[in-house]
C-alpha positions in Angstrom: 26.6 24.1 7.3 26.4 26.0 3.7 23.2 28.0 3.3 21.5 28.8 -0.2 19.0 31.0 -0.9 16.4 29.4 -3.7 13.7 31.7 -5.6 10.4 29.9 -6.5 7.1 30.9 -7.2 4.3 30.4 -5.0 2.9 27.7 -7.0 6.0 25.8 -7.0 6.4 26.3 -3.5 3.2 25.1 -2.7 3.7 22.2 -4.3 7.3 21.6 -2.7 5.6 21.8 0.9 2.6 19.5 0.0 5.7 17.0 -0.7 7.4 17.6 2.2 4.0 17.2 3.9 3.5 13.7 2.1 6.7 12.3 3.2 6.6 13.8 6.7 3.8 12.0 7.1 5.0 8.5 5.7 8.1 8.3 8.2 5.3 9.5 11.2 3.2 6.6 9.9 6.2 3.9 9.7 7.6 5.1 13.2 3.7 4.2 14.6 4.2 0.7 12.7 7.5 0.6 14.1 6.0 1.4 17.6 3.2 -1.8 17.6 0.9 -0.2 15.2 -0.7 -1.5 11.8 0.3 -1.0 8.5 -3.2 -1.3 6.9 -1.6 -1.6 3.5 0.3 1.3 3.7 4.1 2.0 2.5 6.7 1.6 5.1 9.5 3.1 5.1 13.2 1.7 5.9 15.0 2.4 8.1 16.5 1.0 11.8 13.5 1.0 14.2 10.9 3.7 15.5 13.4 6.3 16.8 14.9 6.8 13.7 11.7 7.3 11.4 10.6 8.8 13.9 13.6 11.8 13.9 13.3 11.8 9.9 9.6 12.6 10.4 10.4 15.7 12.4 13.3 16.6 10.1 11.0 17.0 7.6 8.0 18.7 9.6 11.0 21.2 11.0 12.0 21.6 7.0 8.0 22.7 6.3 7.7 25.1 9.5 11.3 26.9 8.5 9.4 27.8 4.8 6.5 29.0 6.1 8.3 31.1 8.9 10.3 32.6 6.1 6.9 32.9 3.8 5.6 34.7 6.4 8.7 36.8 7.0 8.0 38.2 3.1 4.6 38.7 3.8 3.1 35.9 3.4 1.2 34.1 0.4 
């Protein structure tokens, strides 16, 4: 797998994480729904069944933890 290196300020990279955040949390909340949970109004996403939101939750949660290991690597905020 190709690796980049991207340079953004800590404003922008704040708001990249809260986005990641937001749709971490969107495929958690459609693998609950998935699982025999409620909607209660909320966006579901699509996808195959519980398992697979479920991985593409964690995809992005691992995504957020590798920035802010390497935030921290640079000394943090």
């Amino acid at each position: 797998m190709k690796s980049f290196t991207i340079t953004l300020d800590s404003i922008d990279i704040g708001q990249l994480l809260d986005g990641l955040l937001d749709r971490a949390a969107s495929w958690r909340r459609t693998a609950d729904y998935l699982e025999g949970g409620k909607s209660e109004g909320l966006v579901i996403e699509e996808c195959s069944d519980a398992e697979e939101a479920a991985n593409i939750a964690s995809h992005f949660e691992d995504l957020v933890k590798s920035i802010q290991n390497q935030i921290e690597a640079q000394g943090g905020w």
